[in-house]
C-alpha positions in Angstrom: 71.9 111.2 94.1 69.3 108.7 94.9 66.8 109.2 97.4 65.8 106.6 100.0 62.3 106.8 102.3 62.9 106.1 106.1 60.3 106.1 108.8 61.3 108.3 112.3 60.1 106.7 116.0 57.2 109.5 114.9 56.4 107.4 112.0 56.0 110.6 110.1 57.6 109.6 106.5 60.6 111.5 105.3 63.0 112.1 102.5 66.8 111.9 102.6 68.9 112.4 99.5 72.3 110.6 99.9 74.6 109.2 97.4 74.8 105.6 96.4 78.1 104.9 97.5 78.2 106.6 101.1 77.1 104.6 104.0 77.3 107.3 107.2 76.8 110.8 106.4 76.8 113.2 110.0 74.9 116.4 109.6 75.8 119.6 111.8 76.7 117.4 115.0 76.7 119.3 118.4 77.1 117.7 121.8 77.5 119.3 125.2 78.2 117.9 128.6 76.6 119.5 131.7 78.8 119.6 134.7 76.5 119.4 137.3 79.1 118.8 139.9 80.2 122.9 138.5 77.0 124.7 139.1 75.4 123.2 135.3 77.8 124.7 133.3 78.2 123.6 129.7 81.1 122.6 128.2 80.2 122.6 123.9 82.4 119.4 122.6 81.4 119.3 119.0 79.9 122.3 117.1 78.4 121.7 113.5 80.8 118.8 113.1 80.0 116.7 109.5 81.2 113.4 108.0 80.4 112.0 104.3 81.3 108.1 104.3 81.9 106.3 101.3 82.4 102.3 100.7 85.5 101.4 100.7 86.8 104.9 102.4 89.1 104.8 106.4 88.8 108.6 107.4 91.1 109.3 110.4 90.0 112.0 113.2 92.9 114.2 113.7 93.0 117.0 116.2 94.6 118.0 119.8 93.6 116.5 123.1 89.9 117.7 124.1 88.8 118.1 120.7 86.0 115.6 121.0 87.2 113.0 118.8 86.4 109.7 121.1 83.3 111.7 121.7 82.5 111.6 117.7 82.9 107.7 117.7 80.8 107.6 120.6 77.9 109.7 118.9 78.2 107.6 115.8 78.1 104.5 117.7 75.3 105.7 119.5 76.8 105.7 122.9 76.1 109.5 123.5 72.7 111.0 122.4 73.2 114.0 119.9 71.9 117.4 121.5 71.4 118.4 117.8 72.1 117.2 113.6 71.8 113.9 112.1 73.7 110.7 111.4 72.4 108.8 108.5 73.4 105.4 107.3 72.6 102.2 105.1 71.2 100.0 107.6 69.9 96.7 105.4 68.7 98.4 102.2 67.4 101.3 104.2 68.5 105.0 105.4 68.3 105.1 109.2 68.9 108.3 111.3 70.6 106.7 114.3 69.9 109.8 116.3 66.2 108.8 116.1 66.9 105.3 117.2 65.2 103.8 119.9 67.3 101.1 121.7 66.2 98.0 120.1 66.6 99.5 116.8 70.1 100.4 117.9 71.2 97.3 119.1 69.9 95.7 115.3 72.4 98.3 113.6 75.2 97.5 115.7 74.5 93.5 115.0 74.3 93.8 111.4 75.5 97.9 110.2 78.1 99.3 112.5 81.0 97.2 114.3 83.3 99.1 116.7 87.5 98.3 117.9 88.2 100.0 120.9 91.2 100.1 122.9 89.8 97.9 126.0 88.2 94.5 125.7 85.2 93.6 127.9 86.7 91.1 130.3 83.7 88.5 131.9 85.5 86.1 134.4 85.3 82.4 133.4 84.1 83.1 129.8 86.9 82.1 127.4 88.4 84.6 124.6 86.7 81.7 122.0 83.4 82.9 123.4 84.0 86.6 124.0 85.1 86.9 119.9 82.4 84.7 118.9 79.6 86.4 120.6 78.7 88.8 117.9 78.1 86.2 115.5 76.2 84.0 118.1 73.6 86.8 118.3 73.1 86.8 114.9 72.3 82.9 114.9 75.4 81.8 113.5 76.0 77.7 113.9 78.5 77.7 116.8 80.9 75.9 115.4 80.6 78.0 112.3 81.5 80.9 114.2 84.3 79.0 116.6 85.9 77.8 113.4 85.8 82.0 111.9 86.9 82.9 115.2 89.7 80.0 115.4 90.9 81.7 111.8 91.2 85.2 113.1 93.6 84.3 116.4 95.4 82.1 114.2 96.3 85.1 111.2 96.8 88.0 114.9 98.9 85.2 116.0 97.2 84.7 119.6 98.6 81.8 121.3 96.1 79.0 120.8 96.7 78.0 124.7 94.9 81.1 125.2 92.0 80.3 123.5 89.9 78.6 126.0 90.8 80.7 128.9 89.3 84.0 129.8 91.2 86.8 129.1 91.2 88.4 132.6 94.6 87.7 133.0 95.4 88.5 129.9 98.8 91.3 128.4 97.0 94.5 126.8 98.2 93.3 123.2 96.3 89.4 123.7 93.1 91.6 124.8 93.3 94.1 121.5 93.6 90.9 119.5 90.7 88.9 120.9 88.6 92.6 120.5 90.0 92.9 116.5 88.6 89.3 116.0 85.6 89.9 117.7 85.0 92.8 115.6 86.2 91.3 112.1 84.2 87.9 112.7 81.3 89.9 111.2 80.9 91.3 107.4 79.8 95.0 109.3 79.7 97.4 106.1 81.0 100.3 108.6 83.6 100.2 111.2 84.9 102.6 113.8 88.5 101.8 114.9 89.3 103.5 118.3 93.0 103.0 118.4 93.1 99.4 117.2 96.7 98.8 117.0 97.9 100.9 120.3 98.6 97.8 122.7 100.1 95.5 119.5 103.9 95.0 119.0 105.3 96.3 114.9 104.5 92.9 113.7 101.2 92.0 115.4 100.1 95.7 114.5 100.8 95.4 110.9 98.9 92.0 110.7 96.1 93.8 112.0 96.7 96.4 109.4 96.5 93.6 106.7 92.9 92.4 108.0 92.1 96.0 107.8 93.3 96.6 104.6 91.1 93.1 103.5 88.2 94.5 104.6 88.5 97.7 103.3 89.0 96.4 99.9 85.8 94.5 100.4 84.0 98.0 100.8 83.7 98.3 104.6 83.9 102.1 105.4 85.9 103.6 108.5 86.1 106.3 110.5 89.0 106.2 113.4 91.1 107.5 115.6 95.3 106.9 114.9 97.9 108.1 117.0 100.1 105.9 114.9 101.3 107.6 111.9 102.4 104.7 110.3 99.2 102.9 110.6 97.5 106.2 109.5 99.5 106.0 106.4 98.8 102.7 105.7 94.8 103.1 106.3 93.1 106.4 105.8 92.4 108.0 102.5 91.6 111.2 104.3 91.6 113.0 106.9 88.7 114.8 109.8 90.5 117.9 111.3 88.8 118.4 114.9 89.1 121.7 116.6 
């Protein structure tokens, strides 16, 4: 165990002891939704739920329908506020509760710490795929060309059409908009990746090129946490499994 020194938005100065290979450790997770629209009731989603990531590691989140599992990826991402527990990670040398970030700090650990697949792309009109997949690495002052040419690398290996490249992808089939949002999220080195269904809109052969990429960075150390309805590309991926119930 090593123990690393982090400062809260409190700046009161703490202790957290976490092992030199995990990079995201989840503590005792609950979150609620109120329905307001229902007279305030409270629907519990995740109760005590707890994760230990280690380099190099995919765990899958298995479970039925309602079980909370895009809700997980969406506390760890930081898209939903914990009501209670603590998600820890590596952020640049540092230990950083992410449930104690404010939003500025947030958007730094996504930049650099935390990249995120999902199943839908972020379509803007008029801004072409090049740009959409090379925005991450813009914002983290990346030469444009630099990052054109990475880009131009990753639709070349997921076998997007290079007439596509300049266009937006508005118009785009599901599968060309999964590939522009795997790109995107591989242009950077991010030590930690979620994978929200990553391969659910990609044919057998695109999917298992993605798998590949995947399977690279894995091997490089990036750790991931995910959500695969695909057996097959559960097989291929995840070292272990996250029972939700």
């Amino acid at each position: 165990m090593i123990a690393q020194i982090l400062t809260t938005n409190h700046n009161k100065r703490l202790t957290i002891n976490i092992e030199h290979d995990v990079l995201l450790q989840a503590e005792n997770i609950y979150k609620n939704f109120i329905l307001y629209n229902q007279g305030g009731i409270k629907l519990p989603v995740l109760e005590g739920i707890c994760l230990k990531l280690k380099a190099g590691e995919c765990v899958a989140l298995v479970g039925d329908s309602g079980t909370g599992k895009s809700t997980f990826m969406r506390c760890l991402y930081g898209n939903y506020r914990v009501d209670d527990g603590a998600i820890w990670l590596k952020h640049e040398g540092v230990v950083v509760n992410l449930c104690q970030l404010q939003s500025y700090e947030l958007l730094k650990v996504r930049q650099k710490t935390i990249g995120y697949v999902s199943q839908f792309l972020r379509v803007i009109p008029r801004v072409p795929a090049l740009e959409v997949a090379a925005e991450p690495l813009l914002e983290l002052g990346v030469d444009k060309e630099v990052a054109h040419n990475k880009i131009r690398e990753l639709f070349t290996r997921l076998n997007l059409p290079q007439r596509l490249w300049n266009l937006s992808p508005t118009t785009f089939s599901g599968g060309e908009k999964q590939r522009v949002n795997i790109a995107r999220a591989l242009s950077v080195n991010y030590p930690i990746l979620l994978l929200d269904e990553p391969t659910s809109a990609l044919d057998a052969s695109n999917s298992q090129i993605a798998i590949e990429l995947l399977k690279e960075r894995q091997k490089d150390g990036c750790a991931m946490v995910g959500i695969f309805h695909d057996e097959e590309v559960r097989s291929q991926l995840c070292n272990r499994l996250l029972k939700m119930v």
